[in-house]
PDB file of N, CA, C, O and CB in Angstrom:
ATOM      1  N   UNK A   1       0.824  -1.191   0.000  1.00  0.00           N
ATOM      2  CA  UNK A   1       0.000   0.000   0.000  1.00  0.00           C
ATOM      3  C   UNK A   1       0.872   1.260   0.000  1.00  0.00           C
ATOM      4  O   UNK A   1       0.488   2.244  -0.633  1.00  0.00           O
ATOM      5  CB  UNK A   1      -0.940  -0.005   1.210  1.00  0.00           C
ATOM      6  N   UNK A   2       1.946   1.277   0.631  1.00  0.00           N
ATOM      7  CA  UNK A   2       3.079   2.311   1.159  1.00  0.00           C
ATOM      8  C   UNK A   2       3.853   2.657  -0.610  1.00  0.00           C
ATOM      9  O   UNK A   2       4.331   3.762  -0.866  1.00  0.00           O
ATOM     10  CB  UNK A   2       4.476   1.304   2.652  1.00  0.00           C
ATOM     11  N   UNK A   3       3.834   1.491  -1.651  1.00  0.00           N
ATOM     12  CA  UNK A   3       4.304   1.748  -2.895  1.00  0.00           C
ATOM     13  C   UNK A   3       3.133   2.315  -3.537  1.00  0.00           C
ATOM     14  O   UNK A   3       3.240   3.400  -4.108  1.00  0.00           O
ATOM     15  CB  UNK A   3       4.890   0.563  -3.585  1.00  0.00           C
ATOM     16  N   UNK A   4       2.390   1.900  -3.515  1.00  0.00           N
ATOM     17  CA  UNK A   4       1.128   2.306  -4.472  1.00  0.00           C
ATOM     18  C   UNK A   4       0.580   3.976  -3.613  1.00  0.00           C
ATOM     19  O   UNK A   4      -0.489   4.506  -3.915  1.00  0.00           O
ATOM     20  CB  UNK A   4      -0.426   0.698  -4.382  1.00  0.00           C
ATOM     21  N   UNK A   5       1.175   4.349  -2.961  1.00  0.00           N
ATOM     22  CA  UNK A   5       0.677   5.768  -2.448  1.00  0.00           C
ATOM     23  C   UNK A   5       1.912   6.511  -2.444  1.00  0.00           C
ATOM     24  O   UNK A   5       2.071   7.619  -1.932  1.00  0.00           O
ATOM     25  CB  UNK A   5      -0.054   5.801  -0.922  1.00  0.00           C
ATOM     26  N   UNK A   6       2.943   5.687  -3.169  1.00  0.00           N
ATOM     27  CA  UNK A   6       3.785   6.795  -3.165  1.00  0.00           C
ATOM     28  C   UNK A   6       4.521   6.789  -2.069  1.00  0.00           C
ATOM     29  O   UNK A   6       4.810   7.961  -1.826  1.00  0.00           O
ATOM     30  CB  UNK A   6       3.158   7.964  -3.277  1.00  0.00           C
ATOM     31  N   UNK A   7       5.015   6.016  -1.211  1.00  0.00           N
ATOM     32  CA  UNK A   7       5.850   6.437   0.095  1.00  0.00           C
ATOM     33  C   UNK A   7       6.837   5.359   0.283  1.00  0.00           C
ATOM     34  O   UNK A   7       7.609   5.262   1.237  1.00  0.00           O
ATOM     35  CB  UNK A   7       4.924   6.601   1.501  1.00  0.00           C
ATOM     36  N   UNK A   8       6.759   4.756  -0.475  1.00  0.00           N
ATOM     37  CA  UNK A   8       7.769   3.447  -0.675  1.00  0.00           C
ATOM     38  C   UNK A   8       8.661   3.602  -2.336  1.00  0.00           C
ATOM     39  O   UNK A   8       8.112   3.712  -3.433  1.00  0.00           O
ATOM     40  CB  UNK A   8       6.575   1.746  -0.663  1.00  0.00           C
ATOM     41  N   UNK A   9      10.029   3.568  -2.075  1.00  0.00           N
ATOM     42  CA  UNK A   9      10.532   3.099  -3.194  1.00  0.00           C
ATOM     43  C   UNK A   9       9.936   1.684  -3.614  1.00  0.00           C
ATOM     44  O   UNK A   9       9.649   0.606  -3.092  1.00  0.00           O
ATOM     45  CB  UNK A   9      11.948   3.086  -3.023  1.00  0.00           C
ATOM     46  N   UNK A  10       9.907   2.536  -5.318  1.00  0.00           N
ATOM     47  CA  UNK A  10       9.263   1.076  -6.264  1.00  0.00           C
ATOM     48  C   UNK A  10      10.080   0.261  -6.317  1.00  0.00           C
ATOM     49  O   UNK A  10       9.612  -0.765  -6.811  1.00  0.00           O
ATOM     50  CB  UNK A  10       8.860   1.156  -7.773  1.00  0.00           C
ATOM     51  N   UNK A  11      11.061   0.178  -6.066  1.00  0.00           N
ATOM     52  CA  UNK A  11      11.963  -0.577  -6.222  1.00  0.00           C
ATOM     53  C   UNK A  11      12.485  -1.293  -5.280  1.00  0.00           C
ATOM     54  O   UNK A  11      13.668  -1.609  -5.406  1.00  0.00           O
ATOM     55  CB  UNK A  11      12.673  -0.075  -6.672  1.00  0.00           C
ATOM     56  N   UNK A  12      11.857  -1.660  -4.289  1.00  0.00           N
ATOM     57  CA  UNK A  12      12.167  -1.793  -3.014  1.00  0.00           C
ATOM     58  C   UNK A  12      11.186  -3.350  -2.757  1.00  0.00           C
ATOM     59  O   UNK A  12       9.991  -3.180  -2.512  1.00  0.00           O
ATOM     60  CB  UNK A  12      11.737  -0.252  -2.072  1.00  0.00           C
ATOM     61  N   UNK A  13      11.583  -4.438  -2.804  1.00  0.00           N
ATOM     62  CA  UNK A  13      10.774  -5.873  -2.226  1.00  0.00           C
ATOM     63  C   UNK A  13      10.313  -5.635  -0.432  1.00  0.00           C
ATOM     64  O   UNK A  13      10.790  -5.920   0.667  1.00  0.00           O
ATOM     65  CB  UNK A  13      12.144  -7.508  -2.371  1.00  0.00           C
ATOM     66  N   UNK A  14       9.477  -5.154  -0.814  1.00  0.00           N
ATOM     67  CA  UNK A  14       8.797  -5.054   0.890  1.00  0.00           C
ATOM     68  C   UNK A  14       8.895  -6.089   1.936  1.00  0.00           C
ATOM     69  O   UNK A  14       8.876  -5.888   3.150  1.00  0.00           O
ATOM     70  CB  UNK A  14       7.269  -4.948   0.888  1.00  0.00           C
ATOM     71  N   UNK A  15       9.046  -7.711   1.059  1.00  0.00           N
ATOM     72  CA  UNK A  15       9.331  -8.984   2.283  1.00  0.00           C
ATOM     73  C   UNK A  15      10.516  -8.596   2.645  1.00  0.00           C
ATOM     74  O   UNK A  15      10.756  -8.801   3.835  1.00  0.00           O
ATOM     75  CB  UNK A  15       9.397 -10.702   1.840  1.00  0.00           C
ATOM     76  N   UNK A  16      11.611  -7.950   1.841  1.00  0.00           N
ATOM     77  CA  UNK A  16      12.827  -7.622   2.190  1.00  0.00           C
ATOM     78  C   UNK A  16      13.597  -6.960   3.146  1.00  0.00           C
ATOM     79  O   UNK A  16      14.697  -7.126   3.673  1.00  0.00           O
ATOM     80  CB  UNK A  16      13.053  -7.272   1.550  1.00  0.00           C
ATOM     81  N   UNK A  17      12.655  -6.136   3.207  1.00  0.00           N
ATOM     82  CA  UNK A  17      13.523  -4.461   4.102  1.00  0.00           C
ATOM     83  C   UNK A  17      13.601  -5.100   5.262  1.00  0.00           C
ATOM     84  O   UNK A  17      14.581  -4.618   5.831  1.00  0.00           O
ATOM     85  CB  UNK A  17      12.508  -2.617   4.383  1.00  0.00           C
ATOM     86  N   UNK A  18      13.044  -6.044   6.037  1.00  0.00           N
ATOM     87  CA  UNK A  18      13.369  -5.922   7.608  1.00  0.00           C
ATOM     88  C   UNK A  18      14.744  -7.244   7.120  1.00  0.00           C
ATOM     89  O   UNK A  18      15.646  -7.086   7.942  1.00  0.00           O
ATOM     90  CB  UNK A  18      11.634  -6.489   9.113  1.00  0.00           C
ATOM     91  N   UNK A  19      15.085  -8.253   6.243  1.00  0.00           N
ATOM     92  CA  UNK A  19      16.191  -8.566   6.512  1.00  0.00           C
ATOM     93  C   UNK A  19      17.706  -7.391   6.097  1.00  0.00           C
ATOM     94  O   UNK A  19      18.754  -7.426   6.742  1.00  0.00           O
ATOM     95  CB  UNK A  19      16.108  -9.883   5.856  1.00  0.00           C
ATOM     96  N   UNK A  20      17.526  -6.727   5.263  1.00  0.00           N
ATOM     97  CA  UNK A  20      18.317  -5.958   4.455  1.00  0.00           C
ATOM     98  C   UNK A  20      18.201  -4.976   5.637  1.00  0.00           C
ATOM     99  O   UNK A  20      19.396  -4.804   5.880  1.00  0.00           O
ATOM    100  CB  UNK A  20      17.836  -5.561   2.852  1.00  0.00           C
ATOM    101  N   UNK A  21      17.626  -4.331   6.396  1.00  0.00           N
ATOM    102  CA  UNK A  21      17.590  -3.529   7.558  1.00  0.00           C
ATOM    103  C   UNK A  21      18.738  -3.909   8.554  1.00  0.00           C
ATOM    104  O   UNK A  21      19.643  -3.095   8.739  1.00  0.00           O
ATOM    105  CB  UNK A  21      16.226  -3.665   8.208  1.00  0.00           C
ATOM    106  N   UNK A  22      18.733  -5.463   9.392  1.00  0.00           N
ATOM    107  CA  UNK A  22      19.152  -5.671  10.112  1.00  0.00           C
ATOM    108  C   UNK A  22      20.818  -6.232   8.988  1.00  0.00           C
ATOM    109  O   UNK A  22      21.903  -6.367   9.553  1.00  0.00           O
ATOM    110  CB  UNK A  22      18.118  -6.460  11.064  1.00  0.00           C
ATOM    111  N   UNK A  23      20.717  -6.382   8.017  1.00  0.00           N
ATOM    112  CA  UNK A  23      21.924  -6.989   7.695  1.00  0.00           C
ATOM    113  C   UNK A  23      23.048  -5.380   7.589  1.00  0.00           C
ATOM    114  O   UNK A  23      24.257  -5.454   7.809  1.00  0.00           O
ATOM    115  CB  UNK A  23      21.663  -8.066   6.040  1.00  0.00           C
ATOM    116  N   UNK A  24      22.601  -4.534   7.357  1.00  0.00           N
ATOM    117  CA  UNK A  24      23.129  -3.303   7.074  1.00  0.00           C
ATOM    118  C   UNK A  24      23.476  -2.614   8.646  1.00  0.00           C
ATOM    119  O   UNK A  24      24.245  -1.662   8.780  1.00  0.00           O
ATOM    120  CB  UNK A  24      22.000  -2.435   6.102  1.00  0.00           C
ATOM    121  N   UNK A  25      22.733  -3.311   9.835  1.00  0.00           N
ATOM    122  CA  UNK A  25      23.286  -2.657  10.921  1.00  0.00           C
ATOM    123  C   UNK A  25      24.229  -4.136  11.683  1.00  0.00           C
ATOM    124  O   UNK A  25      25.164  -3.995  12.472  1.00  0.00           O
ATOM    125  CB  UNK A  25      21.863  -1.839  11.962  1.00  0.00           C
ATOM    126  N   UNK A  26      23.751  -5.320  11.256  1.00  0.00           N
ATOM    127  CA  UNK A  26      23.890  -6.276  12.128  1.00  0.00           C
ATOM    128  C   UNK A  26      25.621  -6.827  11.447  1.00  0.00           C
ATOM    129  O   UNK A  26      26.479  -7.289  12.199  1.00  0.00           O
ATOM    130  CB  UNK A  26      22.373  -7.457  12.071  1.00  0.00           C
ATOM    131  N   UNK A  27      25.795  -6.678  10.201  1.00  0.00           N
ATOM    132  CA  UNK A  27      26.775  -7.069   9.617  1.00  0.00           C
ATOM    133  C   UNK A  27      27.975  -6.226   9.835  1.00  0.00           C
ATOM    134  O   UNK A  27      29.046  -6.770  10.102  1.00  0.00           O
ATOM    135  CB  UNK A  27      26.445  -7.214   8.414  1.00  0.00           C
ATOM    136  N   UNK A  28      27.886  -5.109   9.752  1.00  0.00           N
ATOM    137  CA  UNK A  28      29.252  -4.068  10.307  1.00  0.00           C
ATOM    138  C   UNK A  28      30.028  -4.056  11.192  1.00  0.00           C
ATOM    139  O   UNK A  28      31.238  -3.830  11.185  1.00  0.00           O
ATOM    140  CB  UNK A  28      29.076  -3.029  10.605  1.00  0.00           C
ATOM    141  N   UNK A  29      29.047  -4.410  12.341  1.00  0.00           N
ATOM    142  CA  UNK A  29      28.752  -4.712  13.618  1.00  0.00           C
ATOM    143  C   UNK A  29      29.609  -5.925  14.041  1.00  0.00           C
ATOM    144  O   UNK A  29      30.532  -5.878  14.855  1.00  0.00           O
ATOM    145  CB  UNK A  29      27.293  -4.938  13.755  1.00  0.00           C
ATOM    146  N   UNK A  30      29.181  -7.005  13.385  1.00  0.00           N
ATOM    147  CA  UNK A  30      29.649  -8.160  13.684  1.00  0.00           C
ATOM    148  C   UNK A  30      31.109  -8.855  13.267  1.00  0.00           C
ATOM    149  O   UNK A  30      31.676  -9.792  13.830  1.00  0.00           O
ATOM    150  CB  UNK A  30      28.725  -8.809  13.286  1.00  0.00           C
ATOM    151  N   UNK A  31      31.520  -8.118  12.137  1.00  0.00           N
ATOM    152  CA  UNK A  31      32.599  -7.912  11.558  1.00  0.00           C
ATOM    153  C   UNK A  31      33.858  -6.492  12.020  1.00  0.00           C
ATOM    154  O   UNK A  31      34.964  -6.261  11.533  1.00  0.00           O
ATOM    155  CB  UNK A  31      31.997  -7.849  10.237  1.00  0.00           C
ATOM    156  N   UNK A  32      33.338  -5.997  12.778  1.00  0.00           N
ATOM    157  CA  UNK A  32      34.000  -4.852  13.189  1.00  0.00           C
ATOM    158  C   UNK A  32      35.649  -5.587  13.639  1.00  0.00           C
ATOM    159  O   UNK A  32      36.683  -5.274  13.048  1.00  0.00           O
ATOM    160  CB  UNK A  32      33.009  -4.025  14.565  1.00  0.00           C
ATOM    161  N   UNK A  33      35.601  -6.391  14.554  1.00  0.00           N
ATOM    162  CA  UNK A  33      37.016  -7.048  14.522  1.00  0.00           C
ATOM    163  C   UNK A  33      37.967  -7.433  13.890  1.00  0.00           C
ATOM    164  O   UNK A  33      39.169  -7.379  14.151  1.00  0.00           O
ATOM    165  CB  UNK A  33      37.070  -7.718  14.799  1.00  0.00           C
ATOM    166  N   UNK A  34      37.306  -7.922  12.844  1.00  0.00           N
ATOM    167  CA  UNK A  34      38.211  -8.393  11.238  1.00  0.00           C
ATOM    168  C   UNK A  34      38.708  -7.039  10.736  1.00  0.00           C
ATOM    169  O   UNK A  34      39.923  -6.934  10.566  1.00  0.00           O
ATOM    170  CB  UNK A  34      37.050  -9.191   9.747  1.00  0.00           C
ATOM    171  N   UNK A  35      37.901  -5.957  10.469  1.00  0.00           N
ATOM    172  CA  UNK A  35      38.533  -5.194  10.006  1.00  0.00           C
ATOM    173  C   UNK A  35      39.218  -4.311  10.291  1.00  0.00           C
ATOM    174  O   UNK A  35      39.658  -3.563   9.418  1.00  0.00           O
ATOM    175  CB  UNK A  35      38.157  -4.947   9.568  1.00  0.00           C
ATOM    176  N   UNK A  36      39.622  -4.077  12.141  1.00  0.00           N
ATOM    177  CA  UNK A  36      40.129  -3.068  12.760  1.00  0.00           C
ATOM    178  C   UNK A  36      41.626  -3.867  12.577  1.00  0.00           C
ATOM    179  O   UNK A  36      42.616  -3.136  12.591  1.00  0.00           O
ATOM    180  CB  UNK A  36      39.428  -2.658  14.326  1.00  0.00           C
ATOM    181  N   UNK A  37      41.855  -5.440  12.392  1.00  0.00           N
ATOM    182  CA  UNK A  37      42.690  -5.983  11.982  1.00  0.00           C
ATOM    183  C   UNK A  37      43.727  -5.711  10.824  1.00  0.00           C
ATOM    184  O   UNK A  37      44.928  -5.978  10.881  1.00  0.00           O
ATOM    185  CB  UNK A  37      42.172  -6.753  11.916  1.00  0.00           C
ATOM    186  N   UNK A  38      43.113  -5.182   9.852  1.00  0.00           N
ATOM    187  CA  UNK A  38      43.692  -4.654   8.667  1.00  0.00           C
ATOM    188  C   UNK A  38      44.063  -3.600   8.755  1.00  0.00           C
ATOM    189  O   UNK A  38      43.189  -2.759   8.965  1.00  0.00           O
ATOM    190  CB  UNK A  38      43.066  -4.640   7.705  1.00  0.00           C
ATOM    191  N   UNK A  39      45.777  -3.025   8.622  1.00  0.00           N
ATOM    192  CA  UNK A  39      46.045  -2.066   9.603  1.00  0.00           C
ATOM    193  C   UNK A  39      46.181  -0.636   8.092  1.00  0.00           C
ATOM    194  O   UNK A  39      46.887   0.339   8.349  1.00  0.00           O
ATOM    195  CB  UNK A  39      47.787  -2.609  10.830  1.00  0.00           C
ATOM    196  N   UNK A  40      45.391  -0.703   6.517  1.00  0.00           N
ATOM    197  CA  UNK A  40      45.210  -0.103   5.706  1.00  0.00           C
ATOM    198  C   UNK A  40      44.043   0.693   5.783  1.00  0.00           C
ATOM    199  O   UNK A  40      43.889   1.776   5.220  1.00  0.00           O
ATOM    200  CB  UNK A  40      45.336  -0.752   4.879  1.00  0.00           C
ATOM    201  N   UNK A  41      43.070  -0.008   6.648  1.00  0.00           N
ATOM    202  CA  UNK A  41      41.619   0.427   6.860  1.00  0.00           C
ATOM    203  C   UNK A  41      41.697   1.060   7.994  1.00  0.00           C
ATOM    204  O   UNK A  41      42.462   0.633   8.859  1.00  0.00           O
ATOM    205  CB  UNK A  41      40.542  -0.637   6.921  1.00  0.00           C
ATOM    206  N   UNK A  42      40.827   2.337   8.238  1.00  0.00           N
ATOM    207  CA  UNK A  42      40.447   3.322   9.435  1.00  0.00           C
ATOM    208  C   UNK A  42      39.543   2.495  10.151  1.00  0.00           C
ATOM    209  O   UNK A  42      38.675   1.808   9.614  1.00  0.00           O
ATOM    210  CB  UNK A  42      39.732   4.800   9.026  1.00  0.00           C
ATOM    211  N   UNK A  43      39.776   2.578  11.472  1.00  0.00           N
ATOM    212  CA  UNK A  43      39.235   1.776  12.192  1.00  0.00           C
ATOM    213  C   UNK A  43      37.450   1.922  12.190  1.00  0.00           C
ATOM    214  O   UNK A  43      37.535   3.062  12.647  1.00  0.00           O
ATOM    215  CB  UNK A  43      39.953   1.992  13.481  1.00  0.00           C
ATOM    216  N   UNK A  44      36.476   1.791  12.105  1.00  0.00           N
ATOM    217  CA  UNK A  44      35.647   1.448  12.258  1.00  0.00           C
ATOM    218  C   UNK A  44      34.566   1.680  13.705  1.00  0.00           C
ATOM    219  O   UNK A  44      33.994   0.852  14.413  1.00  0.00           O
ATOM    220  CB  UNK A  44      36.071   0.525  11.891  1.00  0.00           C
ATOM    221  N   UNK A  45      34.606   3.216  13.745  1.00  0.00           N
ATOM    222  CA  UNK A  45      33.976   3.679  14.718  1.00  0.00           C
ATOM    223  C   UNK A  45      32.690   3.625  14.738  1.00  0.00           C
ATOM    224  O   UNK A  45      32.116   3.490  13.657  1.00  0.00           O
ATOM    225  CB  UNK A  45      34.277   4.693  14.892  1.00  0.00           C
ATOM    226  N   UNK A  46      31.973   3.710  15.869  1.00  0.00           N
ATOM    227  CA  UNK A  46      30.689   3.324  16.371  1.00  0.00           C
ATOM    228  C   UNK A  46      29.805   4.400  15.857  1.00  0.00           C
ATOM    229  O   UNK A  46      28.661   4.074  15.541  1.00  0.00           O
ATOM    230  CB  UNK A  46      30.636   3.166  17.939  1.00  0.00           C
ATOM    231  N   UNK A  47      30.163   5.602  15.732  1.00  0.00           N
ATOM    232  CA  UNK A  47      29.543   6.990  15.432  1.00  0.00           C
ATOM    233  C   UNK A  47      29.444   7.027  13.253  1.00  0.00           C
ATOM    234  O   UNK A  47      28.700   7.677  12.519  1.00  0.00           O
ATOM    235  CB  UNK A  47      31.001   8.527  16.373  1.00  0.00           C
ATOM    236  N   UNK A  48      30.404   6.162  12.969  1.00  0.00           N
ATOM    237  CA  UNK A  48      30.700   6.218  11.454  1.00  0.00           C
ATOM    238  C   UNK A  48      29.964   4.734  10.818  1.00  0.00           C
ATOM    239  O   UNK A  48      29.868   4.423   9.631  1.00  0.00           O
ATOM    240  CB  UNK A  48      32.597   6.292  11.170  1.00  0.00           C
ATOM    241  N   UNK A  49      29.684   4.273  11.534  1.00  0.00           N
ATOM    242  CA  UNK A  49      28.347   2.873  11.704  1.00  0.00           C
ATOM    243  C   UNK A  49      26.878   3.035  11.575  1.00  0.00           C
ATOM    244  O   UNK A  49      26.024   2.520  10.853  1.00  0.00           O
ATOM    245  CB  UNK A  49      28.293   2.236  13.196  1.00  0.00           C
ATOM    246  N   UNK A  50      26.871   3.889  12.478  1.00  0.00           N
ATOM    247  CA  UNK A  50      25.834   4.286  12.590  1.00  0.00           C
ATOM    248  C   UNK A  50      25.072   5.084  11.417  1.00  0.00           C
ATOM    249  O   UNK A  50      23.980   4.900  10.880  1.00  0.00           O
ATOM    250  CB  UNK A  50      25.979   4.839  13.594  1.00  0.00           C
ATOM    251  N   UNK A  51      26.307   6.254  11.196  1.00  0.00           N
ATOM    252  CA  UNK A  51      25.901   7.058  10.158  1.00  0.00           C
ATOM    253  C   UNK A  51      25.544   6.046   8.965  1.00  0.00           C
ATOM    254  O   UNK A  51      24.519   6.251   8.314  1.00  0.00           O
ATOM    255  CB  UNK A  51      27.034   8.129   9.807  1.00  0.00           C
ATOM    256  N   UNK A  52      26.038   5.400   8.789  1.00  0.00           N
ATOM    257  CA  UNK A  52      26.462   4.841   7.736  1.00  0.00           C
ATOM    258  C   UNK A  52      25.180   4.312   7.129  1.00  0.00           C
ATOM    259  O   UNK A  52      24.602   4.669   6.103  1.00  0.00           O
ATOM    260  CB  UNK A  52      27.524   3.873   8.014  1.00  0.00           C
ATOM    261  N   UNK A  53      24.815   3.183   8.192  1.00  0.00           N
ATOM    262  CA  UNK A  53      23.443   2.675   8.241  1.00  0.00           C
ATOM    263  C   UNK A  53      22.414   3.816   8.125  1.00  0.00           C
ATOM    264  O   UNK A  53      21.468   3.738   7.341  1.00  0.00           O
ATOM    265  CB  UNK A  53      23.218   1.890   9.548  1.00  0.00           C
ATOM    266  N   UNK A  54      22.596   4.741   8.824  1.00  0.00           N
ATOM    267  CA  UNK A  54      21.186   5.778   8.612  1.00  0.00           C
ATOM    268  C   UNK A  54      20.743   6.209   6.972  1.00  0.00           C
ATOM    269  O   UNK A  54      19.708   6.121   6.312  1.00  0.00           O
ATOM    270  CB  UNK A  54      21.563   7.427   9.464  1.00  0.00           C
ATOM    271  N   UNK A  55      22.390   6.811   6.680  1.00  0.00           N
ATOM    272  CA  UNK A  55      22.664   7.150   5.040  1.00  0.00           C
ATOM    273  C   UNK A  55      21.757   6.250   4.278  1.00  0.00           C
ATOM    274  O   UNK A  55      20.771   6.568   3.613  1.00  0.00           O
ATOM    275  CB  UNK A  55      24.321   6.840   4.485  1.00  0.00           C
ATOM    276  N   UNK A  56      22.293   5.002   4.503  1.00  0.00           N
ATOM    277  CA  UNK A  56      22.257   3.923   3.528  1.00  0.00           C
ATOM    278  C   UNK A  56      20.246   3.870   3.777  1.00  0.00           C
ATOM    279  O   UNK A  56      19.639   4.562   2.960  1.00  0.00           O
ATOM    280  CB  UNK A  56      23.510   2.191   4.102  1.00  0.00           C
ATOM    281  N   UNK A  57      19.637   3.337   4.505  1.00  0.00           N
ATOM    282  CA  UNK A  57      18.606   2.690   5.062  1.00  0.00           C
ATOM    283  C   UNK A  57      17.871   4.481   4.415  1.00  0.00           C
ATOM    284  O   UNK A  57      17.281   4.446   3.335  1.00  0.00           O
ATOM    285  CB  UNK A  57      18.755   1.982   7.082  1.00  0.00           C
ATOM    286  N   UNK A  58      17.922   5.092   4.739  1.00  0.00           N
ATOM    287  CA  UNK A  58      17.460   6.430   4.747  1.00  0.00           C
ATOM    288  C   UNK A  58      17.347   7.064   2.980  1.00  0.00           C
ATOM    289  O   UNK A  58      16.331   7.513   2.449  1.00  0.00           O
ATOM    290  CB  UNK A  58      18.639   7.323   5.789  1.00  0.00           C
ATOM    291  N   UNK A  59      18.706   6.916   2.363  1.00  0.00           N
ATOM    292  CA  UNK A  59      18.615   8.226   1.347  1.00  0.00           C
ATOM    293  C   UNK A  59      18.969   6.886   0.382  1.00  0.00           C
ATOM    294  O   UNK A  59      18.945   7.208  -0.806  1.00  0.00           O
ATOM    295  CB  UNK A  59      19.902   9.956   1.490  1.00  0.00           C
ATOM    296  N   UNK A  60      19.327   5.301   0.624  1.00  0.00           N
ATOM    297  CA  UNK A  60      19.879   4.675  -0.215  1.00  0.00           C
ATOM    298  C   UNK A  60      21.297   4.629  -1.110  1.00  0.00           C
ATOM    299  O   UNK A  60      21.790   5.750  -1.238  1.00  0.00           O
ATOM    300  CB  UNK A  60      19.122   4.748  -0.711  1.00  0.00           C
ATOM    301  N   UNK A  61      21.941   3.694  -1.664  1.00  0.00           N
ATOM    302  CA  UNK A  61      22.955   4.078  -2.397  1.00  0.00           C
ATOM    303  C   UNK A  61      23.493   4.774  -3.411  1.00  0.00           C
ATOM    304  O   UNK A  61      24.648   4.882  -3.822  1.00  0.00           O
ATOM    305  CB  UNK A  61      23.171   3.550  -2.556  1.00  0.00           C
ATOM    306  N   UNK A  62      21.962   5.451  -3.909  1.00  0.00           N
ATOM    307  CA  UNK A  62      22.078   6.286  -5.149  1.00  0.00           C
ATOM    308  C   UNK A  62      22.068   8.056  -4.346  1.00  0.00           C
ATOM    309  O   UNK A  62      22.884   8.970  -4.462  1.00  0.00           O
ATOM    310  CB  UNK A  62      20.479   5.851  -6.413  1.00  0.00           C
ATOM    311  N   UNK A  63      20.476   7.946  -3.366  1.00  0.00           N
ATOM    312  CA  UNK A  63      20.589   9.066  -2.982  1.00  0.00           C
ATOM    313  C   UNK A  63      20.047  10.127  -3.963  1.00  0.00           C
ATOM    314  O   UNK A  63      19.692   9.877  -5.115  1.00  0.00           O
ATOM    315  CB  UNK A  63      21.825   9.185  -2.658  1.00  0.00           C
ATOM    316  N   UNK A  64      20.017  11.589  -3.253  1.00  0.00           N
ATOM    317  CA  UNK A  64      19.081  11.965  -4.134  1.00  0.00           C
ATOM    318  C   UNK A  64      18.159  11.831  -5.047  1.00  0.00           C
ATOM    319  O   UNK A  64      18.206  12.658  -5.958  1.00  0.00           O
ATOM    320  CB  UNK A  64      19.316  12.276  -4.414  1.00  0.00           C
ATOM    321  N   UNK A  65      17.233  10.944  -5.088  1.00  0.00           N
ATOM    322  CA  UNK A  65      16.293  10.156  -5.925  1.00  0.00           C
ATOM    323  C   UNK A  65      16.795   9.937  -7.371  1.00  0.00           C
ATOM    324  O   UNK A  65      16.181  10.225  -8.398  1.00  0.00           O
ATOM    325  CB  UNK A  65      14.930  10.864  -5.970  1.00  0.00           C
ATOM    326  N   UNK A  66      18.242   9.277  -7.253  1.00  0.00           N
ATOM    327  CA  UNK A  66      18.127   8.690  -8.496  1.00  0.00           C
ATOM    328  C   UNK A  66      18.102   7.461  -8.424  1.00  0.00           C
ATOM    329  O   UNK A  66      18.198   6.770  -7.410  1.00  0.00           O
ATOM    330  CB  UNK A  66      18.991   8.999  -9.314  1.00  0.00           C
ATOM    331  N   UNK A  67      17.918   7.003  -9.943  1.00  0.00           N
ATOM    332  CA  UNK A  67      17.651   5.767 -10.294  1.00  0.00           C
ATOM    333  C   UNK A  67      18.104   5.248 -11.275  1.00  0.00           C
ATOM    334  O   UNK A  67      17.492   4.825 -12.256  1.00  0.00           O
ATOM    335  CB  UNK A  67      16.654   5.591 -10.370  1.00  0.00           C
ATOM    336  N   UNK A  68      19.567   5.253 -10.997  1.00  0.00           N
ATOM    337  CA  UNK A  68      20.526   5.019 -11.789  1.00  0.00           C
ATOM    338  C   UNK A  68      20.694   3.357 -11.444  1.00  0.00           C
ATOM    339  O   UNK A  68      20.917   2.973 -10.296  1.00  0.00           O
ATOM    340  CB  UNK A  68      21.795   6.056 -11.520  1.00  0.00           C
ATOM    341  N   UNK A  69      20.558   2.446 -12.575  1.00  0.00           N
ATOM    342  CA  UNK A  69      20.741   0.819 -12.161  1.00  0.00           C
ATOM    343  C   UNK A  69      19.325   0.379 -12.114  1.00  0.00           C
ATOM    344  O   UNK A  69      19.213  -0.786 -12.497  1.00  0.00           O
ATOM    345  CB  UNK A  69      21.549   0.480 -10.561  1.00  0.00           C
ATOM    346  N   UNK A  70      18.105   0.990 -11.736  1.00  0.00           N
ATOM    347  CA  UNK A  70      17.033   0.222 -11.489  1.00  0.00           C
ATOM    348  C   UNK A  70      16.594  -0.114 -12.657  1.00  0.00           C
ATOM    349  O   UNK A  70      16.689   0.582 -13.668  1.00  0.00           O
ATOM    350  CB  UNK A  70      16.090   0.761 -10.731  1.00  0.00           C
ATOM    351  N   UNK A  71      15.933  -1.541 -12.554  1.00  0.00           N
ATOM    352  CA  UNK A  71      14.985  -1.438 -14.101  1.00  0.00           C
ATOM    353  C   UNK A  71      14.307  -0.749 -14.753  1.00  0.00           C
ATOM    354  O   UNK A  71      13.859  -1.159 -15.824  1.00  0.00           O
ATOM    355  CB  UNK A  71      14.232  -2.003 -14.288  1.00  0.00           C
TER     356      UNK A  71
END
């Protein structure tokens, strides 16, 4: 209903978002050790996680409503 009124990206599988939700906060998260390991990569702060997930979950990877890649 949330696509068909306009408040949902069309492009968006609605069974989806709550795994793709938690994989985008739960995966960073869980991996944070491996990569503070790699001494090329900036460590992986709690405040730059967060953002990250908001960005992402929020404005998406394109951002500014494009729709660059979608069908």
């Amino acid at each position: 209903k949330a696509q068909e009124e306009g408040r949902l990206n069309p492009g968006i599988t609605p069974v989806l978002v709550l795994t793709s939700t938690v994989s985008v906060i739960m995966l960073p998260l869980a991996s944070r050790g491996f990569f503070d390991k790699i001494p090329v990569l900036p460590p992986l702060e709690k405040d730059m996680l967060r953002q990250h997930a908001l960005s992402l979950i929020l404005d998406g990877i394109c951002g500014n409503g494009s729709t660059e890649g979608q069908p």
